[in-house]
LUMDOSE-146709 format. One record per residue: residue number from 1; residue in one letter; x, y, z of N, C-alpha, C in turn. Coordinates in Angstrom, 1 decimal. Atoms other than C-alpha are relative to their C-alpha. Layout:
N
+-----+------+--------+--------+--------+--------+--------+--------+--------+--------+--------+
: seq : type :     nu :     nv :     nw :    cau :    cav :    caw :     cu :     cv :     cw :
+-----+------+--------+--------+--------+--------+--------+--------+--------+--------+--------+
: NUM :    A :      X :      Y :      Z :      X :      Y :      Z :      X :      Y :      Z :
...
+-----+------+--------+--------+--------+--------+--------+--------+--------+--------+--------+
This chain:
177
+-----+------+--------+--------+--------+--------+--------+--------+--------+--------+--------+
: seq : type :     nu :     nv :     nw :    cau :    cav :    caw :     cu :     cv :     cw :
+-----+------+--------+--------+--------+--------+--------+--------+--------+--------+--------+
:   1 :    X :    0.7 :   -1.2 :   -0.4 :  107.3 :   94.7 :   72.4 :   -0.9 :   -0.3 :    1.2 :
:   2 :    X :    1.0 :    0.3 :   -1.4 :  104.7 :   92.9 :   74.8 :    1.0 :   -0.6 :    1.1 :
:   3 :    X :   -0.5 :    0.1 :   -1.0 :  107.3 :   91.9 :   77.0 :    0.4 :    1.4 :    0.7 :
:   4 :    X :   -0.8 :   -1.8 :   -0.6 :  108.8 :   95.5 :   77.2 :   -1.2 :    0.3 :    1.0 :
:   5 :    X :    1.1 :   -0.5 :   -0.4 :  105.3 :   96.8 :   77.9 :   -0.2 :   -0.8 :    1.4 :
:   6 :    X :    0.2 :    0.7 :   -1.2 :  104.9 :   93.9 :   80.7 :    1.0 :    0.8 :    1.2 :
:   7 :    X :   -1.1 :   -0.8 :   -0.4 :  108.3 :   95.2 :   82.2 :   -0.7 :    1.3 :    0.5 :
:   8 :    X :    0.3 :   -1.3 :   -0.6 :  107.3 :   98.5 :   82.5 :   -0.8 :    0.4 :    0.5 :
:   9 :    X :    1.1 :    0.0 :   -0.9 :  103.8 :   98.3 :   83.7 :    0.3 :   -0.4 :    0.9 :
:  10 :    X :   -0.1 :    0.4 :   -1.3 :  104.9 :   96.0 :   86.2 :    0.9 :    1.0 :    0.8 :
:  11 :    X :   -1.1 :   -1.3 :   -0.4 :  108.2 :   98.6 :   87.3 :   -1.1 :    0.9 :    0.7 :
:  12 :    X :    0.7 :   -1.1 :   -0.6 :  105.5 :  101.4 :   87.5 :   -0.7 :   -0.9 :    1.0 :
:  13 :    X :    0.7 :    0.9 :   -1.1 :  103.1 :   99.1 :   89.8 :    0.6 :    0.3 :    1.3 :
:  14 :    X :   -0.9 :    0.4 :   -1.5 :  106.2 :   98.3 :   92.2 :   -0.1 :    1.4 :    0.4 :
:  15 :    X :   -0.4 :   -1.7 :   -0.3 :  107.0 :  101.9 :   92.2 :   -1.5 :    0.8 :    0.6 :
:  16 :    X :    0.9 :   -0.5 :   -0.3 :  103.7 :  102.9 :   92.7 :   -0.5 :    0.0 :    1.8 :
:  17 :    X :   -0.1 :    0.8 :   -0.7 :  103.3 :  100.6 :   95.4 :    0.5 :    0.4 :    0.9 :
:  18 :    X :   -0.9 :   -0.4 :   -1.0 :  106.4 :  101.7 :   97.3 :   -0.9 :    1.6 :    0.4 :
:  19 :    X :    0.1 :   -1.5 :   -0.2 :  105.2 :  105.1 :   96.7 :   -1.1 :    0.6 :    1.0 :
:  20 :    X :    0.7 :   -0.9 :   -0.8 :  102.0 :  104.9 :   98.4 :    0.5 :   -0.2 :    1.7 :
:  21 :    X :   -0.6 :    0.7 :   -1.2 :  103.9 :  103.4 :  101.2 :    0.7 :    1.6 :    1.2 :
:  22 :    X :   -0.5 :   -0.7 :   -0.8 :  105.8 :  106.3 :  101.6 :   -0.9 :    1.9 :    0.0 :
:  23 :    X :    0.7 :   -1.3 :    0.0 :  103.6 :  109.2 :  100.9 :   -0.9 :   -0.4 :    1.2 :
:  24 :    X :    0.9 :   -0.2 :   -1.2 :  101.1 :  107.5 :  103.8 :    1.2 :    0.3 :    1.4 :
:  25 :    X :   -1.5 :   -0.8 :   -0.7 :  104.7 :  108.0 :  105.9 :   -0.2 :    1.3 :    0.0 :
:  26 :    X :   -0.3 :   -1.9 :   -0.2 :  105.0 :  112.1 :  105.0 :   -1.7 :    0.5 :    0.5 :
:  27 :    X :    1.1 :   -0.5 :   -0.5 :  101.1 :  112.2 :  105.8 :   -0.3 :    0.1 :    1.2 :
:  28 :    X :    0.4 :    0.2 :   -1.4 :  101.4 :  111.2 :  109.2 :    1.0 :    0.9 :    0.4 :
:  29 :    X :   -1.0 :   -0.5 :    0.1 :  104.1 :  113.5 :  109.2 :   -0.3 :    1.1 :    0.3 :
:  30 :    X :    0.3 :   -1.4 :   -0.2 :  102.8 :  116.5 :  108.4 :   -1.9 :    0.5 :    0.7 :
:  31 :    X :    1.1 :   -0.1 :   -1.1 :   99.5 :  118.3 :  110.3 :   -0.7 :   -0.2 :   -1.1 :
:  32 :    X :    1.3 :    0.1 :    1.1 :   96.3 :  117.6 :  108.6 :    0.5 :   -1.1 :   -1.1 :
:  33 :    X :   -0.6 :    0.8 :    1.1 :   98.0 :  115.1 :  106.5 :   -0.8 :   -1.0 :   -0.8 :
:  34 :    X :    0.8 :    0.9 :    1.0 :   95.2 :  112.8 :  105.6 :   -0.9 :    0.6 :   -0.7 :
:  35 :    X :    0.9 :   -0.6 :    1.1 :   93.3 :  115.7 :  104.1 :    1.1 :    0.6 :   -1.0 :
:  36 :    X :   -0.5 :    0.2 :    0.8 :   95.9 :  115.5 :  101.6 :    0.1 :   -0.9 :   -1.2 :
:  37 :    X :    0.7 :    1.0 :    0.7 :   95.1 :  112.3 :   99.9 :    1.0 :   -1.2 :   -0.8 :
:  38 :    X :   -1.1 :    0.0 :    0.6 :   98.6 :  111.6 :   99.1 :    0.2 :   -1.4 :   -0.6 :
:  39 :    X :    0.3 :    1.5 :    0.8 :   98.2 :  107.6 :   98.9 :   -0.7 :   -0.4 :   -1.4 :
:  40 :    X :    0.7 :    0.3 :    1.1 :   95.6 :  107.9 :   96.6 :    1.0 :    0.8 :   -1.8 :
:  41 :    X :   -0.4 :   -0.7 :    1.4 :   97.9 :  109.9 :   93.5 :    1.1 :   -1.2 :   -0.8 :
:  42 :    X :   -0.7 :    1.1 :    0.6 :  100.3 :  106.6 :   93.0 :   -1.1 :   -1.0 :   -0.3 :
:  43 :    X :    0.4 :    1.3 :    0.6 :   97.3 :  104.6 :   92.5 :   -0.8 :    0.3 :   -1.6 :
:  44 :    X :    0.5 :   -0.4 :    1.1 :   95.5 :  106.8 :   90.3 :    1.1 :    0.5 :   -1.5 :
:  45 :    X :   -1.0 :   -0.4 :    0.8 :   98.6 :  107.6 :   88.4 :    0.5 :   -1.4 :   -0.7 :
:  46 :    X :   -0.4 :    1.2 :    0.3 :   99.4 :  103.6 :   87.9 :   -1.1 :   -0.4 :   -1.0 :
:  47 :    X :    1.4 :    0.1 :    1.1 :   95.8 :  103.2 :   86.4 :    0.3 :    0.7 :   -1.7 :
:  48 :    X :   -0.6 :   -1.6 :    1.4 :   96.8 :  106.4 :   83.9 :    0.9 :   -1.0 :   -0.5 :
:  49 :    X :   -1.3 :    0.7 :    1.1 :  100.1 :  105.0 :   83.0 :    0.2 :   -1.4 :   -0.6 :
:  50 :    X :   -0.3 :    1.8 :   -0.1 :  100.2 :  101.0 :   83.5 :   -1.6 :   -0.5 :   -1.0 :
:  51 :    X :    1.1 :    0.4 :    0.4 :   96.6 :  100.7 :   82.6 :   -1.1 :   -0.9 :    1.1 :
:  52 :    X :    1.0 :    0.5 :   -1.5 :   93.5 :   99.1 :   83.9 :    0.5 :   -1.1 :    0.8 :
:  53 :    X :   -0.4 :    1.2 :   -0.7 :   94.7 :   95.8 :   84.9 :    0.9 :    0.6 :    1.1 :
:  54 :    X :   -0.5 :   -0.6 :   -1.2 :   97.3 :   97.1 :   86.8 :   -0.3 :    0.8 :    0.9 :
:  55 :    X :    0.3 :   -0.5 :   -1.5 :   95.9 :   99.6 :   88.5 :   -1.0 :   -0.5 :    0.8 :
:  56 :    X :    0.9 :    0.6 :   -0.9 :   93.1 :   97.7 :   89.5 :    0.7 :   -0.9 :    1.1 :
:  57 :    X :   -0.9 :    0.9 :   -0.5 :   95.9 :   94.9 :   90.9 :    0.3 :    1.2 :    1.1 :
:  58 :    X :   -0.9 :   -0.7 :   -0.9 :   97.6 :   98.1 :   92.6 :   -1.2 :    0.2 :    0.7 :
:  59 :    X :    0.5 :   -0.7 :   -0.8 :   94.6 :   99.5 :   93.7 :   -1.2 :   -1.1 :    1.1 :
:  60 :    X :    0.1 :    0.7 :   -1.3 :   93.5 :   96.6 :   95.5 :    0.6 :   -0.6 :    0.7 :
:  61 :    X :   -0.7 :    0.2 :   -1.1 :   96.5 :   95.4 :   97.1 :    0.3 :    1.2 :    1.3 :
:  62 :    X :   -0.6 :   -1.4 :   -0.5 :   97.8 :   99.2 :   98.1 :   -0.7 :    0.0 :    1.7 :
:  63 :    X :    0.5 :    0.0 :   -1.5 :   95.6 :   99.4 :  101.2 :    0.3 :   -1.0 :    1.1 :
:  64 :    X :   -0.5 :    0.8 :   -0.7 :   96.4 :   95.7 :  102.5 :    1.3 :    0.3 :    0.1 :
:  65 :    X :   -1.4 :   -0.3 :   -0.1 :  100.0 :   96.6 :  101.7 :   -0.2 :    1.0 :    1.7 :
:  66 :    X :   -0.2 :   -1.2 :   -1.3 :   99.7 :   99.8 :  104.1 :   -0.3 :   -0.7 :    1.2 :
:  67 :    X :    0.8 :    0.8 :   -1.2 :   97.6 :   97.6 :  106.7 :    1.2 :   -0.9 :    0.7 :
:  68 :    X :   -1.3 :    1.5 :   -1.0 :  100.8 :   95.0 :  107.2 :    1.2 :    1.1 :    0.0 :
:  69 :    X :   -1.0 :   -1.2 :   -0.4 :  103.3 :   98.1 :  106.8 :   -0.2 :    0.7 :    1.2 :
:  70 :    X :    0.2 :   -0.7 :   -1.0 :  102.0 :  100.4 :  108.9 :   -1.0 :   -0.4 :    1.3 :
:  71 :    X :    0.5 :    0.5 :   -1.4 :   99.5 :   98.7 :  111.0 :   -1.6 :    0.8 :   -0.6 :
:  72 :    X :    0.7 :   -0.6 :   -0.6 :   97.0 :  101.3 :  110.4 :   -0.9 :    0.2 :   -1.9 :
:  73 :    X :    1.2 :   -0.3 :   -0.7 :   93.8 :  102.0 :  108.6 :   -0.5 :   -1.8 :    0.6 :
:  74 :    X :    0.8 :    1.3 :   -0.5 :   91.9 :   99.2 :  110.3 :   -0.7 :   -0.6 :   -0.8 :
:  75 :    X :    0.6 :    1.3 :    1.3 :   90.9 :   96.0 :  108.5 :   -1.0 :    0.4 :   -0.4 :
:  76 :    X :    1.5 :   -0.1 :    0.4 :   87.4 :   96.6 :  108.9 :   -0.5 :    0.9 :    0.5 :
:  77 :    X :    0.3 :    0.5 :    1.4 :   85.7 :   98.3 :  107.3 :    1.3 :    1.0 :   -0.7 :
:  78 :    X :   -1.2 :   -0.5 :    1.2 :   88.7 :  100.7 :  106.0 :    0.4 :   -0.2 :   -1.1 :
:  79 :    X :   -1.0 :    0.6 :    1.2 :   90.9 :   98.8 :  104.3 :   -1.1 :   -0.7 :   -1.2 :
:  80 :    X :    1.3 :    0.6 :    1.2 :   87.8 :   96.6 :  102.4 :   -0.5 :    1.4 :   -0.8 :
:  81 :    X :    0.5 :   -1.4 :    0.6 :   86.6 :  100.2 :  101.8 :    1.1 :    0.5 :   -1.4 :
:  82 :    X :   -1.0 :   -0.8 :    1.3 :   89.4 :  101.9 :  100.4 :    0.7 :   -1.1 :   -1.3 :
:  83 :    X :   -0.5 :    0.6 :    1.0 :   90.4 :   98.8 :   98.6 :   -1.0 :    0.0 :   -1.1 :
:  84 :    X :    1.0 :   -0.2 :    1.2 :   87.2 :   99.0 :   96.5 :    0.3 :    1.7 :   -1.0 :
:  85 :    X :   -0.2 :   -1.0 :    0.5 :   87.7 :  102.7 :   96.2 :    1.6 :    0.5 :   -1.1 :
:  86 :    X :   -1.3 :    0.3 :    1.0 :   91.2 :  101.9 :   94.5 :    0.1 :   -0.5 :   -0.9 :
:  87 :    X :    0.1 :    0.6 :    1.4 :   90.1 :   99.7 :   92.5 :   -0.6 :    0.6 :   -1.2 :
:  88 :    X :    0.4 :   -0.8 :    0.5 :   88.0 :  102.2 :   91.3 :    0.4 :    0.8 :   -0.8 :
:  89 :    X :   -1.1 :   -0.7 :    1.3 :   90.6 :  104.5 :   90.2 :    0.6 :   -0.4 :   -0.7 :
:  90 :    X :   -0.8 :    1.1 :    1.2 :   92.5 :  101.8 :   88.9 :   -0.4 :    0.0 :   -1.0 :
:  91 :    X :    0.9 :    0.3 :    1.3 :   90.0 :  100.9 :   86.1 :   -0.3 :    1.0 :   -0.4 :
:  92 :    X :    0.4 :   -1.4 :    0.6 :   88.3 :  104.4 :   85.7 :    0.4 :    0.8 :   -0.8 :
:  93 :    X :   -0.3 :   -0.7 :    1.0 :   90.5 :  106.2 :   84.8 :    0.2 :    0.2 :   -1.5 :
:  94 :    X :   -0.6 :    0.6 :    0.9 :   92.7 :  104.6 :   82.2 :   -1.4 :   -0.2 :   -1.8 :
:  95 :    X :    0.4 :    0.0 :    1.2 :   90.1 :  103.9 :   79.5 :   -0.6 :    1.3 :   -0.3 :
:  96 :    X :    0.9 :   -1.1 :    0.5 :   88.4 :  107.4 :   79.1 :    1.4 :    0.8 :   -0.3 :
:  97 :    X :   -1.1 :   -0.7 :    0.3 :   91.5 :  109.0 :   79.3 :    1.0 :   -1.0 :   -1.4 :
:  98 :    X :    0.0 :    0.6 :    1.7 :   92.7 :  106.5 :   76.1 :   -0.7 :   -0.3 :   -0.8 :
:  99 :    X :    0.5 :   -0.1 :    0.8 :   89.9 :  106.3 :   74.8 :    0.1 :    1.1 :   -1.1 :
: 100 :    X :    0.6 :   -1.4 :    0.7 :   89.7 :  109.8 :   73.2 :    1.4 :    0.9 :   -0.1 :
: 101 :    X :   -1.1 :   -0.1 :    0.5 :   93.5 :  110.2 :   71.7 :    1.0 :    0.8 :    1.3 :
: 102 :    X :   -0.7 :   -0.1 :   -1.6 :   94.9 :  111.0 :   75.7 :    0.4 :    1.2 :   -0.7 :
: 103 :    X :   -0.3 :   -1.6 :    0.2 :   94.3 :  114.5 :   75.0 :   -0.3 :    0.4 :    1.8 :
: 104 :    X :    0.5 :   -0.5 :   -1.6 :   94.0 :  116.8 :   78.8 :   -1.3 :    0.0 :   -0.1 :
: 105 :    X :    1.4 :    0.2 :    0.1 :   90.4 :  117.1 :   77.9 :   -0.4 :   -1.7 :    0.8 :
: 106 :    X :    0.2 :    1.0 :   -0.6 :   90.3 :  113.5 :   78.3 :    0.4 :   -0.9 :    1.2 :
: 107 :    X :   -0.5 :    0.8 :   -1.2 :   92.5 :  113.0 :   81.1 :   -0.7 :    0.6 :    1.3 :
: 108 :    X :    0.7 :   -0.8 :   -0.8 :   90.6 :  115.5 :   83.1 :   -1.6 :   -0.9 :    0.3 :
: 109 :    X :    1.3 :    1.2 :   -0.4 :   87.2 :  113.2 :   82.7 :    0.7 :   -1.0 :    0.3 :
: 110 :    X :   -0.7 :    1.4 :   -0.8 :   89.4 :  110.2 :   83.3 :    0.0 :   -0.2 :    1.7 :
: 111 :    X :   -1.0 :   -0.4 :   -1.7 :   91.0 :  111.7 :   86.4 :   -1.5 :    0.0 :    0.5 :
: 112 :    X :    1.6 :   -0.6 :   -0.8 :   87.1 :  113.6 :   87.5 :   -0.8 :   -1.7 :    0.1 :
: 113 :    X :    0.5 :    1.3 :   -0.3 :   85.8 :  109.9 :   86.9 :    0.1 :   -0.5 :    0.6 :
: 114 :    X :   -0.5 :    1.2 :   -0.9 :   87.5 :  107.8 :   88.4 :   -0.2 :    0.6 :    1.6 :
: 115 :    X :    0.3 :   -0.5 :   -1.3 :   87.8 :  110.2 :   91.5 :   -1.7 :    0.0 :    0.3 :
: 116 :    X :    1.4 :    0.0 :   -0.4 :   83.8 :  110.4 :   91.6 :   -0.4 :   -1.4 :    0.1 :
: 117 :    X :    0.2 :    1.4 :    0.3 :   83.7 :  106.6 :   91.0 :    0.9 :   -0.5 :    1.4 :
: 118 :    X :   -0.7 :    0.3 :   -1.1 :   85.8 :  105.8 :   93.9 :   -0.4 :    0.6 :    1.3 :
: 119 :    X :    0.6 :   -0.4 :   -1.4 :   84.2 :  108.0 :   96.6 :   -1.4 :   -0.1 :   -0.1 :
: 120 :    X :    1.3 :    0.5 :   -0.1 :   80.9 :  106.7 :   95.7 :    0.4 :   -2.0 :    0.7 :
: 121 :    X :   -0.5 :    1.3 :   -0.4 :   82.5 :  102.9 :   95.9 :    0.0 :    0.1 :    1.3 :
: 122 :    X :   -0.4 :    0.2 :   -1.3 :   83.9 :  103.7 :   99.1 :   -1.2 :    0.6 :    0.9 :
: 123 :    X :    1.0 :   -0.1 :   -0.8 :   80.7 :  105.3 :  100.7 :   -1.1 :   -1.4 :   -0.4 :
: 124 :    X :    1.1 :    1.1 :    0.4 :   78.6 :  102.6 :   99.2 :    0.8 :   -1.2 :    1.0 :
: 125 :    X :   -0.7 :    1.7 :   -0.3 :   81.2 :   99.6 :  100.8 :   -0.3 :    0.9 :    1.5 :
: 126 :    X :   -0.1 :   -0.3 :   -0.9 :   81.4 :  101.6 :  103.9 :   -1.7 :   -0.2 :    0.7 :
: 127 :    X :    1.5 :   -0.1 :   -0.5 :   77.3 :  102.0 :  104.3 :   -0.3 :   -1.5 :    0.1 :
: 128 :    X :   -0.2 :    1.6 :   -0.2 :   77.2 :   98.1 :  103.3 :    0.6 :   -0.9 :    1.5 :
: 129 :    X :   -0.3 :    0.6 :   -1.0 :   79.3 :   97.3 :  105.9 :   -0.2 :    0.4 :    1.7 :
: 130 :    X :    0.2 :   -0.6 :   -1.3 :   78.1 :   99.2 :  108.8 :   -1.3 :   -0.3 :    0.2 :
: 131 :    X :    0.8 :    0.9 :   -0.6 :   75.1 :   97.9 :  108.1 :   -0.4 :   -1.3 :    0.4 :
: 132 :    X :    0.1 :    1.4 :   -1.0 :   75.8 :   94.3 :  108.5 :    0.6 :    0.1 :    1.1 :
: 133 :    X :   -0.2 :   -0.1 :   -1.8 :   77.0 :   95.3 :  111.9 :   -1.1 :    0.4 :    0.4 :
: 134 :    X :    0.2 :   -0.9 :   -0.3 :   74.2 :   97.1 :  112.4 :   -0.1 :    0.9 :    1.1 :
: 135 :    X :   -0.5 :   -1.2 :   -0.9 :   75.1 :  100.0 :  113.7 :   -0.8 :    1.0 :   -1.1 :
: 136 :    X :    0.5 :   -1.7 :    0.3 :   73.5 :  103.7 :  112.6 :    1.6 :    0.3 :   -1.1 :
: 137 :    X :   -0.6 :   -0.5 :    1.3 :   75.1 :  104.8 :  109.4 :   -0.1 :    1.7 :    0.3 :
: 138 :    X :   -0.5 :   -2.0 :   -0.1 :   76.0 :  108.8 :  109.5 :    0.7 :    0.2 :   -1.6 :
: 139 :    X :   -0.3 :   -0.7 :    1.4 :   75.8 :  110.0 :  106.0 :    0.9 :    1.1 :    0.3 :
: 140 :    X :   -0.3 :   -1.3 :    0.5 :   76.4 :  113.7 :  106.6 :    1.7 :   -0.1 :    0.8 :
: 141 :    X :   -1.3 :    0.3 :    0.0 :   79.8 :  112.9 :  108.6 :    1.3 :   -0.5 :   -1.0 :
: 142 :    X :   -0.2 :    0.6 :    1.0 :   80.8 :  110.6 :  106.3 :    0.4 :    0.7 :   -1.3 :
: 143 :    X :   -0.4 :   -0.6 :    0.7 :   80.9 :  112.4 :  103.1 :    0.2 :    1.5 :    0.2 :
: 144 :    X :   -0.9 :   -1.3 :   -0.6 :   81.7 :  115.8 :  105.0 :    1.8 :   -0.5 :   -0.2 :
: 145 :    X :   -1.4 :    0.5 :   -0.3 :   85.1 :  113.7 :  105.5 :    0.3 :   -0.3 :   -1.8 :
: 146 :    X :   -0.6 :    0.4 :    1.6 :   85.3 :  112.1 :  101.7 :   -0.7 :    1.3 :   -1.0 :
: 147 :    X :    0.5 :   -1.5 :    1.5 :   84.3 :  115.9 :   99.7 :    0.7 :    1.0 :    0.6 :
: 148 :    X :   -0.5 :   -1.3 :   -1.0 :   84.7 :  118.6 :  102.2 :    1.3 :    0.4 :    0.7 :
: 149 :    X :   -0.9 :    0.2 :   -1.0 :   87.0 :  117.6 :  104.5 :    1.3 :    0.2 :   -0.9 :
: 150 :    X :   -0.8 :    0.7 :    1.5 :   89.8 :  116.4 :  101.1 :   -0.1 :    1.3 :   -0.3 :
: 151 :    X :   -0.6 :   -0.9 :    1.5 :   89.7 :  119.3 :   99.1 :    1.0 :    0.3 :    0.1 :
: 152 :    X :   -1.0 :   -0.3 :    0.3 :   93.1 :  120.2 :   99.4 :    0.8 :   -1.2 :   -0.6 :
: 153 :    X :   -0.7 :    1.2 :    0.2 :   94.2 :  116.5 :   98.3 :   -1.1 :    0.0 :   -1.4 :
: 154 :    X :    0.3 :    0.2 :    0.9 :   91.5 :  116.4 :   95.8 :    0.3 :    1.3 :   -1.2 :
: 155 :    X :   -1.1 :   -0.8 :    0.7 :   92.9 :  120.0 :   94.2 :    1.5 :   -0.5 :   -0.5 :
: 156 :    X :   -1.3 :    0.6 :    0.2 :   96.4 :  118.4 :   94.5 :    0.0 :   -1.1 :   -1.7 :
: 157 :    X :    0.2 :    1.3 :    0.5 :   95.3 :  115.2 :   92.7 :   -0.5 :    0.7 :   -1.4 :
: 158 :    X :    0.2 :   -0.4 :    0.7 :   93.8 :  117.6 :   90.2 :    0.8 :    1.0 :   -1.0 :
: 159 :    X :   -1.1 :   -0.6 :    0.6 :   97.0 :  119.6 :   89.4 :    1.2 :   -1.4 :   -0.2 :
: 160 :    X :   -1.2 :    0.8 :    0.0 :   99.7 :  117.0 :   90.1 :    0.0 :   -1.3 :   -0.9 :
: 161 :    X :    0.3 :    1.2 :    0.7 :   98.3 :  114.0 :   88.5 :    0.0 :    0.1 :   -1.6 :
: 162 :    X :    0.5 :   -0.5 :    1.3 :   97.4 :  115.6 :   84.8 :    1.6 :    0.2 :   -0.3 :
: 163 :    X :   -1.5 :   -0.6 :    0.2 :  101.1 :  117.1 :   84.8 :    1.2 :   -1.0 :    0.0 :
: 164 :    X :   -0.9 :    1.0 :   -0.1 :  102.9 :  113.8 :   85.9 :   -0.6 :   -1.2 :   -1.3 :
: 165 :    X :    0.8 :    1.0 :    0.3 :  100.5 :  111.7 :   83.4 :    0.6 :    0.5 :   -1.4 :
: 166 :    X :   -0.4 :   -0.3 :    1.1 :  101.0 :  113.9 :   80.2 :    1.7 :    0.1 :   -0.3 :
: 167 :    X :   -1.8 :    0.1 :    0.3 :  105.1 :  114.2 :   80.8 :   -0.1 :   -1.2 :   -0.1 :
: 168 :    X :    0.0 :    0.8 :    0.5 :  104.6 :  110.9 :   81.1 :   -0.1 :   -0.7 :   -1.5 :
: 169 :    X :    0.2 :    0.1 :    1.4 :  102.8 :  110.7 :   77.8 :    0.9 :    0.2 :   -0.9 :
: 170 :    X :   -0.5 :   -0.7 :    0.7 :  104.8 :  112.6 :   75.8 :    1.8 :   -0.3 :    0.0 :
: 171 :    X :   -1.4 :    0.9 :    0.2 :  108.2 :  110.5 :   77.0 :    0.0 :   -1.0 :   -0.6 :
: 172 :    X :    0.1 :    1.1 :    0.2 :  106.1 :  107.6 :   76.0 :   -0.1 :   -1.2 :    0.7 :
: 173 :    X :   -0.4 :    0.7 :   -1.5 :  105.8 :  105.8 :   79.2 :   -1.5 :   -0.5 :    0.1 :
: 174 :    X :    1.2 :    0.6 :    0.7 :  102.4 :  104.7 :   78.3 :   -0.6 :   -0.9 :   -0.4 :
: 175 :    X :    0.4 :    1.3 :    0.9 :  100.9 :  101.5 :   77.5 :   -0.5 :    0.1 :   -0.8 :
: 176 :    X :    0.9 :    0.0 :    1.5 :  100.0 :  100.9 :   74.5 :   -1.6 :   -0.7 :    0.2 :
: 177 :    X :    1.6 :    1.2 :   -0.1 :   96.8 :   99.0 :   75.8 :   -1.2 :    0.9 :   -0.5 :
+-----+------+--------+--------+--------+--------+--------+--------+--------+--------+--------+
């Protein structure tokens, strides 16, 4: 049974993995596309299903992945950024949402968590590292871009995610962790 469970966590991971590969693909794709958020729903979805370890794993490779795929966000501070901010989902969600018999109630604080926990991470790494450059930090730009700017990706992330998480549940797809 703990091998199965290995198996299939790791599967979702890969899959996950590929996926944010290709969702940052259709974002550059379509107009407005990074206020969509679309990378971030395979990591937070791998946390859900695989559990913490893995998504923490996905959600700090995922960004360096994109960085040697596509070239693009830039090492520094981006990538360091958003890989914190991944890791964040990774881990957040996964135990509130099993803690509390992976009812929507609790996948909803899971999800709302980890998303709040992750765009704090990533302004906190981002402020960190702009000021060992120092350079002038710009709060109100800043999270204009990670609240404001997003809500159509953080809506998305708030329908699409709950709906692929419980079908999942309810096939069983689940770790038992």
């Amino acid at each position: 049974m703990q091998k199965e469970n290995t198996r299939r966590n790791l599967s979702i991971t890969l899959i996950s993995l590929a996926a944010t590969a290709v969702f940052s693909f259709v974002a550059d794709w379509i107009p407005s596309g990074d206020r969509w958020l679309l990378i971030q729903i395979p990591v937070l979805l791998c946390g859900l299903l695989a559990g913490v370890r893995y998504g923490a794993v996905l959600g700090l490779l995922a960004p360096f992945f994109l960085l040697l795929l596509t070239g693009t966000p830039s090492f520094y501070p981006d990538v360091i950024a958003m890989a914190l901010e991944f890791f964040l989902f990774g881990v957040v969600a996964s135990p509130i949402f099993r803690s509390f018999a992976r009812s929507a109630e609790s996948l909803y604080a899971g999800l709302g968590a980890a998303m709040l926990a992750g765009r704090i991470g990533y302004v906190a790494a981002m402020y960190i590292m702009i000021e060992l450059q120092h350079e002038e930090f710009a709060l109100k730009p800043l999270l204009y871009r990670e609240v404001l700017y997003v809500w159509p990706g953080i809506l998305l992330q708030l329908i699409v995610i709950p709906l692929l998480t419980l079908a999942a549940n309810s096939f069983g797809l689940l770790d038992d962790e």
